[in-house]
C-alpha positions as CSV (number, residue, x, y, z in Angstrom):
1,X,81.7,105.2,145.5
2,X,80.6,106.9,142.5
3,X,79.5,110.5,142.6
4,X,75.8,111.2,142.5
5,X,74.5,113.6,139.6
6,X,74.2,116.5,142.0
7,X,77.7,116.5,142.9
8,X,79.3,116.3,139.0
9,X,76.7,119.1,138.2
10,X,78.0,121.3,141.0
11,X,81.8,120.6,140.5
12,X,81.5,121.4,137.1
13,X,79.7,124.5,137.8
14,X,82.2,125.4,140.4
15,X,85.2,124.3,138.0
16,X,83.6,126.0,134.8
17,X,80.5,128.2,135.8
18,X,80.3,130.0,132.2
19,X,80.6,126.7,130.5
20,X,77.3,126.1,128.2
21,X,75.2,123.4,129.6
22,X,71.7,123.8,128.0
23,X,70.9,125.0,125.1
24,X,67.7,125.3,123.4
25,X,66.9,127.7,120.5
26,X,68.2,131.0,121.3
27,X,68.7,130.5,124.6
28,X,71.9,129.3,126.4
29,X,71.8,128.6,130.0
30,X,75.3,128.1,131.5
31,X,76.4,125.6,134.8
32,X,76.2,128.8,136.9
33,X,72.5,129.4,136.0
34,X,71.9,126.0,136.5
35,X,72.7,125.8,139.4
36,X,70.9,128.7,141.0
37,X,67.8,127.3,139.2
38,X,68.1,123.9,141.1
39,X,69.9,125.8,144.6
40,X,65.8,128.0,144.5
41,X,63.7,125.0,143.3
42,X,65.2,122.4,146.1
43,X,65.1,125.7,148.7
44,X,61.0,126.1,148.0
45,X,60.8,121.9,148.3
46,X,62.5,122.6,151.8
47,X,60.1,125.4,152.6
48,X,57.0,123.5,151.7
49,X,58.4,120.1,154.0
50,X,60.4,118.0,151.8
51,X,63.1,116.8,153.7
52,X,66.1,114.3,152.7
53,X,64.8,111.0,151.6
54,X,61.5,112.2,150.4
55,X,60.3,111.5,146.9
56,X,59.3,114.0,144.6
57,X,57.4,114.4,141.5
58,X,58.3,116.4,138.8
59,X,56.7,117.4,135.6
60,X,57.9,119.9,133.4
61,X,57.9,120.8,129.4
62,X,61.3,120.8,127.6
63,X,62.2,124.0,127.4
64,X,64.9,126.0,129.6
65,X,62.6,128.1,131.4
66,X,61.9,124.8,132.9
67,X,65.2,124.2,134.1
């Protein structure tokens, strides 16, 4: 079975957490801040009822404060 998105972002993050991942501009956001970005969004989905299996939306502007 292939590995889902989620689980290559957070083994890279584990395996290289100071590793660039986005960059934009001036600012440089590594695996490890990626990660905690995604570990608070999906913790306030799970606070406001979004369980496994639920759909959600997401609309955001491309820039890293987004991410």
């Amino acid at each position: 079975m292939q590995p889902t998105l989620l689980q290559l972002m957070q083994g890279h993050a584990e395996r290289t957490p100071d590793a660039p991942c986005v960059a934009c501009g001036d600012t440089l956001l590594t695996f490890r801040d990626l990660d905690r970005r995604s570990d608070a969004l999906a913790n306030v989905l799970v606070a406001r009822g979004v369980g496994a299996g639920d759909r959600v939306a997401l609309l955001a502007h491309t820039a890293p404060i987004f991410y």
